[in-house]
C-alpha positions as CSV (number, residue, x, y, z in Angstrom):
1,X,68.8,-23.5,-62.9
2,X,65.3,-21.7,-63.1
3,X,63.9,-20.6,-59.7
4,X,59.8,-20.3,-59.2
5,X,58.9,-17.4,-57.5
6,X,56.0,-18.1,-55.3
7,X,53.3,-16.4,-56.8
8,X,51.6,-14.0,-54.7
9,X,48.3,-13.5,-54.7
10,X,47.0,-9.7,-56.3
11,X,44.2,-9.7,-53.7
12,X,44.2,-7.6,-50.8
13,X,44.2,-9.1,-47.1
14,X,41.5,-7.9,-44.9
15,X,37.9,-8.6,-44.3
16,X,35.5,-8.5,-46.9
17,X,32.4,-6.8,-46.5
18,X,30.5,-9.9,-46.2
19,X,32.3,-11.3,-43.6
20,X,31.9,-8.2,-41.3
21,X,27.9,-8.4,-41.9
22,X,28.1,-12.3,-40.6
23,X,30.2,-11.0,-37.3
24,X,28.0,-8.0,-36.2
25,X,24.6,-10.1,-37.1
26,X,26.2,-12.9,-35.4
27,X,26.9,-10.3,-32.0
28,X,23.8,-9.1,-32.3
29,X,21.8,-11.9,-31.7
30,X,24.4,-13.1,-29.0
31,X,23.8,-9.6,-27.0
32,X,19.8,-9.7,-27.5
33,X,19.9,-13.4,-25.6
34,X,22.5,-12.2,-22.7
35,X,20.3,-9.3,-22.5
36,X,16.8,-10.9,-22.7
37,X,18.2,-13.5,-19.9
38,X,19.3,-11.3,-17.7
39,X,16.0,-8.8,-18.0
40,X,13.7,-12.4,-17.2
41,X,15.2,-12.7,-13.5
42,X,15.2,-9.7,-12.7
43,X,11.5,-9.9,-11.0
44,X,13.4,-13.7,-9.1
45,X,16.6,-11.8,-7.9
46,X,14.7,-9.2,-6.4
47,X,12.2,-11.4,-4.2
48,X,14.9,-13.8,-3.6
49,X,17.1,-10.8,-1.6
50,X,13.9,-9.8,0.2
51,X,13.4,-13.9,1.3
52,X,17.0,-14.1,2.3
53,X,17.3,-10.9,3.7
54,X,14.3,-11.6,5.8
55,X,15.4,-14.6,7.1
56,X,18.9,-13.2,8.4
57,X,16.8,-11.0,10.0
58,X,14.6,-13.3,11.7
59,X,17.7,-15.3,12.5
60,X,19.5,-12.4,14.5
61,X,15.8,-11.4,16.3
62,X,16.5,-15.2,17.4
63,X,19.5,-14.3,18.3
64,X,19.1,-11.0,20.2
65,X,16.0,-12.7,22.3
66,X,18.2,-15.7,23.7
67,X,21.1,-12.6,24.6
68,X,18.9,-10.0,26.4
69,X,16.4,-13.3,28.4
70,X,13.4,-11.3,26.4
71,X,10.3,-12.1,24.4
72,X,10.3,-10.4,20.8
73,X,8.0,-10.6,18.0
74,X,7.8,-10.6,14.6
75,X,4.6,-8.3,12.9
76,X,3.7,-9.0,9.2
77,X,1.6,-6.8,6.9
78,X,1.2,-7.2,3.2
79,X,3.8,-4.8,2.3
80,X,5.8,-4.5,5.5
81,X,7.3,-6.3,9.0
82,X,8.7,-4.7,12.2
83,X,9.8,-6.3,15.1
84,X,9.1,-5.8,19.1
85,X,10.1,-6.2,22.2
86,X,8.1,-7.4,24.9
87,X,7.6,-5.5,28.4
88,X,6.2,-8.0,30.9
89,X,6.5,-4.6,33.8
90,X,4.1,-2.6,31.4
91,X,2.7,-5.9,29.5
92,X,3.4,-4.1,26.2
93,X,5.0,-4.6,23.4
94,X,7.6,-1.9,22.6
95,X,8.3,-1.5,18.4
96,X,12.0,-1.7,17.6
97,X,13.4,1.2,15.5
98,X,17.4,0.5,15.6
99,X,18.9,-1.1,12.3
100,X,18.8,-4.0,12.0
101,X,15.3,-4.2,13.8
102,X,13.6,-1.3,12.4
103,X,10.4,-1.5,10.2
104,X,10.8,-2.3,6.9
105,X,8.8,-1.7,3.7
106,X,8.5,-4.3,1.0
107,X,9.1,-2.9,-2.3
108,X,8.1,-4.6,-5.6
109,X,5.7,-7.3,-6.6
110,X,5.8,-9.1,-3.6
111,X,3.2,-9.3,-0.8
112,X,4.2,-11.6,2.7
113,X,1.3,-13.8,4.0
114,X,2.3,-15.8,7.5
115,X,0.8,-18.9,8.7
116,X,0.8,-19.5,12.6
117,X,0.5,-23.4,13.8
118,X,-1.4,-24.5,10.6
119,X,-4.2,-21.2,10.5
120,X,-3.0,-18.4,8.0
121,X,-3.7,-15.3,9.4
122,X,-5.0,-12.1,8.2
123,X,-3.0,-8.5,8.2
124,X,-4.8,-5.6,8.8
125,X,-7.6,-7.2,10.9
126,X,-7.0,-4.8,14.0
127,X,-5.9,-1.6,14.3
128,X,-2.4,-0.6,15.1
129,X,-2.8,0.2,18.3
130,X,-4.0,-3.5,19.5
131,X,-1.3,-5.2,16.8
132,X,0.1,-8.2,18.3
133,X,2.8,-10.2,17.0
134,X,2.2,-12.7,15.0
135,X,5.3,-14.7,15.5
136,X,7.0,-14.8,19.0
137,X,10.8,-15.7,20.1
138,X,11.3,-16.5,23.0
139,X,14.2,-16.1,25.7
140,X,14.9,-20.0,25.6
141,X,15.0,-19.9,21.7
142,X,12.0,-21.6,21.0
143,X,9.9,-20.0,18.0
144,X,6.2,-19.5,17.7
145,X,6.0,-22.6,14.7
146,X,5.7,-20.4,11.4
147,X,5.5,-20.2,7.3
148,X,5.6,-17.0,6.2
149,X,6.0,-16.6,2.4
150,X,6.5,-14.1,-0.3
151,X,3.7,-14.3,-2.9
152,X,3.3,-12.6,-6.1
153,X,0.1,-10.8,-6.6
154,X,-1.4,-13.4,-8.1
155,X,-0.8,-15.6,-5.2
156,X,2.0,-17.6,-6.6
157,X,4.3,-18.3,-3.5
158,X,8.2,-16.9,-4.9
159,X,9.6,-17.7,-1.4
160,X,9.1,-19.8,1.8
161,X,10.7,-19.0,5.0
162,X,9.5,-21.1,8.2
163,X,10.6,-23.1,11.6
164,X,9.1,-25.2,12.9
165,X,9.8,-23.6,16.7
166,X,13.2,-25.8,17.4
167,X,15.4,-26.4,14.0
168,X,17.0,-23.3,12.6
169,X,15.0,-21.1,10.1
170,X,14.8,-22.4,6.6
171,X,14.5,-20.3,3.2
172,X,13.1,-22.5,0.4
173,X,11.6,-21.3,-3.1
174,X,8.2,-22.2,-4.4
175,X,7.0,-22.7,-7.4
176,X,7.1,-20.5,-9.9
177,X,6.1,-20.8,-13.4
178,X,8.1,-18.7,-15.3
């Protein structure tokens, strides 16, 4: 009886060079997107920390003012906010300098803007010795009523943070067109 041998095939296994060039082409284009999507939100992610971290922060101000039965306030400028303490003995207001109340500086493309009651007001009217706070907390945890946004210089609101002096503070994003 004749046995068939199974006929194996001359050809080398591997890749051919072909094949390889389809791969790396195919990688390549698959790393340019991952790449190119995570390099578009970069701008977002960054003024979405500096809305939510400002809103903890007004949150624990909140917080703080109903502990210690005192008055605090919240001061905006374009590119910064502090917080202070209210002295009714001296009937000044005392800046805060310990973390997590200290002043902080805005970095980026972002600029804050606050409304107060409806009427959106101006930083950098007065000088800094007559600086008032623009938004006050009071000891029974009521909150002056507030919107105080993140805006990109051209005025496109990234980030919305208001009260409206009772409910909890609320973090929302605007609308962007990116």
């Amino acid at each position: 009886m004749r046995t068939f041998a199974s006929r194996t095939s001359k050809r080398s296994t591997g890749f051919s060079l072909l094949e390889i060039l389809v791969v790396i082409t195919i990688m390549g284009v698959l790393t340019g997107v991952v790449v190119l999507g995570f390099t578009g939100n970069d701008l977002r992610q960054q003024q979405e920390g500096i809305a939510e971290q400002l809103s903890q922060r007004l949150s624990l101000v909140r917080q703080r003012s109903l502990q210690r039965n005192k008055t605090w306030g919240l001061v905006v400028d374009l590119t910064e906010y502090s917080f202070a303490e209210y002295d009714p003995v001296n009937q000044v207001w005392i800046p805060q300098t310990e973390r997590p109340f200290g002043p902080y500086s805005i970095t980026g493309e972002v600029e804050l803007a606050v409304q107060v009651e409806g009427e959106t007001l101006v930083a950098g009217d007065t000088s800094e010795d007559e600086r008032q706070p623009e938004v006050l907390f009071f000891a029974s945890g009521e909150i002056t009523p507030f919107t105080l946004t993140l805006e990109t210089p051209d005025r496109e609101v990234a980030w919305s943070i208001h009260s409206d002096g009772l409910s909890a503070i609320e973090m929302t994003p605007g609308e962007l067109e990116r």
